[in-house]
C-alpha positions in Angstrom: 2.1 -25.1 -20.3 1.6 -24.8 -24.0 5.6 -24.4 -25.3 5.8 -22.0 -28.5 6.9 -23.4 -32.1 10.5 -22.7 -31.8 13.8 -25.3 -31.3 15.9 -22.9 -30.4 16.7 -23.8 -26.8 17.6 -20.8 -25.1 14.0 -19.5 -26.1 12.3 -22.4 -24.7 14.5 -22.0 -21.7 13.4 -18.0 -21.5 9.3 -18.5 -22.1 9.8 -21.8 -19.2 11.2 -19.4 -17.3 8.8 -16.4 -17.5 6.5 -19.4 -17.0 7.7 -20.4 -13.5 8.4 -16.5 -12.5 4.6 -15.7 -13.1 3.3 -19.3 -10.5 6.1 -17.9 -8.4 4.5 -14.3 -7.5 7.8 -13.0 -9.1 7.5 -9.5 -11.6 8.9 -9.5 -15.3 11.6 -6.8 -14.3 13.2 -9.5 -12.1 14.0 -11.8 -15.2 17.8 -12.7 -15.5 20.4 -10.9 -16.9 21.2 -12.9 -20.0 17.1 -13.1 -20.8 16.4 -9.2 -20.0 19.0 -7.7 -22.7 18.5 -10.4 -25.6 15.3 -8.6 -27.2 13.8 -11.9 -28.6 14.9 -14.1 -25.3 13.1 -11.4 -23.5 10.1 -11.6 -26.1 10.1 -15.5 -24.8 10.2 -15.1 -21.1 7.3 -12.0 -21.2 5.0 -14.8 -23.6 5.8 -17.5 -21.0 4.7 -15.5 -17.8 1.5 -14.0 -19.7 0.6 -17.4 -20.5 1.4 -18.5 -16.8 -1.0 -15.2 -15.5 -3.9 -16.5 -17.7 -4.0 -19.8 -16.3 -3.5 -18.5 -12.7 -6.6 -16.1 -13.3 -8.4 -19.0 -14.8 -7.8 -21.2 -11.9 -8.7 -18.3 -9.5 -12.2 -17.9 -11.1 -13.1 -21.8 -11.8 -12.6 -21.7 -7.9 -14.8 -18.6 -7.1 -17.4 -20.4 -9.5 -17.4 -24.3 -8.7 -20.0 -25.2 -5.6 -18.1 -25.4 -2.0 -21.0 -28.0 -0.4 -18.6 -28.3 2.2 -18.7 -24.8 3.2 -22.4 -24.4 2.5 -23.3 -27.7 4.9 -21.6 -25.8 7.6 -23.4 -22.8 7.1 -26.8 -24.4 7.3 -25.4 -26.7 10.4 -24.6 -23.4 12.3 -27.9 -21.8 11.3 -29.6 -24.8 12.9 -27.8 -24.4 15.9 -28.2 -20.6 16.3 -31.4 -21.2 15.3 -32.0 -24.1 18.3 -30.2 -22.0 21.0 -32.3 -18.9 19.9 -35.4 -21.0 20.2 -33.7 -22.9 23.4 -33.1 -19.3 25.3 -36.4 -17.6 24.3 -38.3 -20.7 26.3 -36.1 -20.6 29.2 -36.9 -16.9 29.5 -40.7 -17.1 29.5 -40.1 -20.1 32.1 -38.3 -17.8 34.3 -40.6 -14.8 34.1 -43.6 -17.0 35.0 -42.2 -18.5 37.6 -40.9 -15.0 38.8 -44.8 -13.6 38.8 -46.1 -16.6 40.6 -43.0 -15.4 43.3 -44.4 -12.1 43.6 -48.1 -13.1 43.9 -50.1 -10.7 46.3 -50.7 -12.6 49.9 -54.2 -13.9 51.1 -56.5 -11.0 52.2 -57.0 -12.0 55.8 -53.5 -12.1 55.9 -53.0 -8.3 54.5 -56.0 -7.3 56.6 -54.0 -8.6 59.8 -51.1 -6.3 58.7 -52.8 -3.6 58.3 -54.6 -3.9 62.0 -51.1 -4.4 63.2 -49.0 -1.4 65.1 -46.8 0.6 62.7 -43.2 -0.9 62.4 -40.2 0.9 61.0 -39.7 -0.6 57.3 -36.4 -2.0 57.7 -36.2 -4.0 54.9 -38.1 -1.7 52.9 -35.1 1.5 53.4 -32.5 -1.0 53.4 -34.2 -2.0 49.7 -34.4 1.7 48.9 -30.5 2.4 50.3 -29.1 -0.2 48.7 -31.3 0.9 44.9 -29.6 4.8 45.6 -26.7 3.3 45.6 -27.1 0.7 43.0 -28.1 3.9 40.7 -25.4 6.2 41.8 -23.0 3.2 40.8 -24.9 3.1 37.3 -24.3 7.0 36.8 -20.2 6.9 37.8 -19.9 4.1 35.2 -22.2 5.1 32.9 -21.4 7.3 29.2 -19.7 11.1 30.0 -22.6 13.7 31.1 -21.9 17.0 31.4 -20.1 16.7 34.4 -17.5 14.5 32.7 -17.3 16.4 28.8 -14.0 17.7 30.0 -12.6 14.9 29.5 -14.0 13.7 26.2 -10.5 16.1 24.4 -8.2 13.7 26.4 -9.4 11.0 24.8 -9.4 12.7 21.6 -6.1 13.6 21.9 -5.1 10.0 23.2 -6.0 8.5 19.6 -4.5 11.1 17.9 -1.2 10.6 19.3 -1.8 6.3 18.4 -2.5 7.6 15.4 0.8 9.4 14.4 2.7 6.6 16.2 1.2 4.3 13.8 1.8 6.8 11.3 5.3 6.9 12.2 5.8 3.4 11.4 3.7 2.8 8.4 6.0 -0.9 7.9 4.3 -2.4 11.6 1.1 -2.9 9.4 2.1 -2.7 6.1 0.4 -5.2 3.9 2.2 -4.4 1.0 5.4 -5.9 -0.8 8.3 -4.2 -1.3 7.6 -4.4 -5.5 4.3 -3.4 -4.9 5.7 -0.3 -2.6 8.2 0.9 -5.0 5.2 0.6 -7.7 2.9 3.0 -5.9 5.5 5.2 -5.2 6.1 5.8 -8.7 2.3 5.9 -9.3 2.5 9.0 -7.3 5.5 10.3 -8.1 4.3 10.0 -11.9 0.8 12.1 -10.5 2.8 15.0 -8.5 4.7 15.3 -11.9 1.3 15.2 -14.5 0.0 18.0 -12.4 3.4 20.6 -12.5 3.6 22.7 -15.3 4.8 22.1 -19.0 8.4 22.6 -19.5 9.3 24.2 -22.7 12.6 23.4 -24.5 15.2 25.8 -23.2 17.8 27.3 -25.5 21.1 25.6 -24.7 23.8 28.3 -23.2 27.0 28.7 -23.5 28.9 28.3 -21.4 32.9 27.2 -20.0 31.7 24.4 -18.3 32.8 21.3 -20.6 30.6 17.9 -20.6 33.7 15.4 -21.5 31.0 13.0 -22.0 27.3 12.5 -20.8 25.5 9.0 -20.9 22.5 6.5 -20.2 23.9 3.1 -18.7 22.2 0.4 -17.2 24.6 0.6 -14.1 27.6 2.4 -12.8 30.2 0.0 -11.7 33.6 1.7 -10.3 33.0 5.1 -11.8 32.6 3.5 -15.1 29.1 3.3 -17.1 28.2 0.3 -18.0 26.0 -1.5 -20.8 25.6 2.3 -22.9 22.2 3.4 -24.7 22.2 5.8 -27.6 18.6 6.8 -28.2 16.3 3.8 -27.0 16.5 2.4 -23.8 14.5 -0.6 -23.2 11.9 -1.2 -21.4 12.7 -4.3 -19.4 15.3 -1.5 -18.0 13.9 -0.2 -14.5 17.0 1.8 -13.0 18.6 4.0 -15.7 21.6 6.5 -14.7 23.0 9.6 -16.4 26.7 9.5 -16.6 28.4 12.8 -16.9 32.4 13.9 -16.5 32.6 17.4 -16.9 35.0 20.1 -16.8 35.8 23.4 -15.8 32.8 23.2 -12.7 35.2 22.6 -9.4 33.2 23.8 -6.7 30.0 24.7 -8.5 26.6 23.0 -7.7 25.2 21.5 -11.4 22.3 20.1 -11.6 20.7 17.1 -13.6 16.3 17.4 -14.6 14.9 14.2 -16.3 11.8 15.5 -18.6 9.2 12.8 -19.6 6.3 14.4 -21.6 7.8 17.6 -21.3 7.1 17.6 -17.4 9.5 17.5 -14.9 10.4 14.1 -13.4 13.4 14.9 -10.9 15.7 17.6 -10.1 19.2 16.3 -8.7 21.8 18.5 -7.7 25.4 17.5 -7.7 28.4 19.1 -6.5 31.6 19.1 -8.1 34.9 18.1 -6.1 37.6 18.8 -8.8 38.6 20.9 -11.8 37.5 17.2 -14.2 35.0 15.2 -11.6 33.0 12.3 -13.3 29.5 12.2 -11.5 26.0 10.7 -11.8 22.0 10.6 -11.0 19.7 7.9 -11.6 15.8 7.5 -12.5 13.6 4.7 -11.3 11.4 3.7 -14.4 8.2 2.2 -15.2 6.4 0.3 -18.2 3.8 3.4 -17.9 6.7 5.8 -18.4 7.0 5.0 -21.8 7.9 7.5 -24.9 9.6 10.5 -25.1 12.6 11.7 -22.1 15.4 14.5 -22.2 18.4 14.4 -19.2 19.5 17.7 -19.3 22.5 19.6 -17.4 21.7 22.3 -15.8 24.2 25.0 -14.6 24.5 26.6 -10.9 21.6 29.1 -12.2 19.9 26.3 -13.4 20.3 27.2 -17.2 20.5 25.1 -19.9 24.6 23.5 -21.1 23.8 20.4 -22.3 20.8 18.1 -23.5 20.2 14.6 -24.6 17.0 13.1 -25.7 16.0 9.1 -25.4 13.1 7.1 -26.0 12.2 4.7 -23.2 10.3 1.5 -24.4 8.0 1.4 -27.6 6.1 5.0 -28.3 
């Protein structure tokens, strides 16, 4: 760990703890609290785990390149045993085929001559021989792949691994390989995909109308109907969860609605009912460090028209 050229304590404390985060598997977004919202304590904690990620990846490639003789003396100890039994079982088979054409030698010819003087006698052994080889074969065919005979029931199968399938569909978690971070992360991967391929959303005209916003903001958190930590205009981008708190008036029993823009494309669409004639409600966005730039929350009346807009920068354009 090379410490930055600082005394202040609560920075070294921040880039120590990014440090140990990083050898711990753990993500930036899950720094504490009290580092996450002091810009330059952050600025620590961020250097501390990049620095911690470079010597992971440095460790993980002087270990792909160094020499594992251990590993490649039991390689060449299993090739020479393979190799032995190979060499072991290809003898023992020519041994046994010799030895099976001396068994089956033809007899003397006096001896074959005699037979052949002899009375006819039924070939017992011979059809008992040929019996049991019908039925040896028929065996063979009842076990062997589906002929035509059998192609009816080639769809059952099909349809057997289908339905495994869609169980194991059904229950994607059984096998899942994936953490929970790394879930969430490709969800929003996607999520930010579905929304680069809708349309562009020009800026609509603001209406007028007699529903009243009483006050609309961005808060880290909503803790007993109350916004918390407030952002006017920036919102940073350690920030992963950011809400849109709105009390408004004059909607009681009208469905608003609340569309976060990034980019001028549509990111969500949340509907919200209101309960009373001045009803304080909220929606939240899940955020990423590739979200960055430009973002408008708007409210959106029960025709989905424009009353009320607020525009924020998220992160560093």
């Amino acid at each position: 760990m090379r410490l930055p050229e600082t005394q202040n304590a609560k920075h070294l404390y921040a880039f120590k703890k990014g440090f140990r985060f990083a050898y711990e598997g753990k993500p930036v977004t899950q720094a504490p609290s009290d580092i996450r919202y002091d810009p330059a304590a952050r600025t620590f904690f961020e250097q501390g785990w990049e620095q911690a990620q470079v010597e992971i990846t440095a460790k993980i490639e002087a270990a792909k390149s160094a020499s594992p003789w251990r590993q490649r003396l039991a390689w060449y100890v299993m090739l020479l045993v393979g190799g032995s039994a190979t060499a072991f079982g290809l003898i023992h088979n020519i041994q046994q085929e010799k030895q099976d054409v001396s068994a089956i030698s033809p007899a003397p010819a006096p001896q074959a001559a005699q037979a052949s003087s002899t009375p006819i006698t039924p070939p017992v052994a011979v059809e008992a021989t040929q019996q049991a080889t019908s039925a040896t074969v028929q065996t063979s065919d009842d076990s062997a792949p589906p002929v035509l005979q059998n192609t009816p029931a080639a769809p059952a199968e099909a349809e057997s691994t289908t339905q495994n399938t869609v169980q194991a569909d059904e229950n994607p978690l059984s096998l899942a390989l994936l953490t929970t971070q790394q879930r969430e992360d490709l969800n929003l991967t996607r999520e930010q995909y579905l929304a680069e391929q809708s349309p562009v959303l020009t800026e609509e005209t603001i209406v007028t109308s007699d529903i009243q916003i009483e006050q609309a903001v961005l808060s880290a958190e909503v803790v007993n109907r109350e916004p918390g930590e407030i952002f006017t205009g920036r919102v940073p981008k350690p920030v992963r969860q950011l809400y849109f708190f709105t009390q408004i008036k004059n909607a009681e029993g009208q469905t608003l609605y609340h569309r976060w823009i990034h980019n001028d494309r549509e990111m969500a669409l949340i509907p919200l009912t209101i309960h009373s004639n001045l009803y304080r409600t909220w929606s939240s966005k899940r955020l990423t460090s590739a979200w960055q730039g430009q973002w408008r929350v708007e409210v959106l009346n029960q025709d989905k028209a424009v009353i009320y807009r607020q525009n924020f920068v998220y992160g560093s354009l």
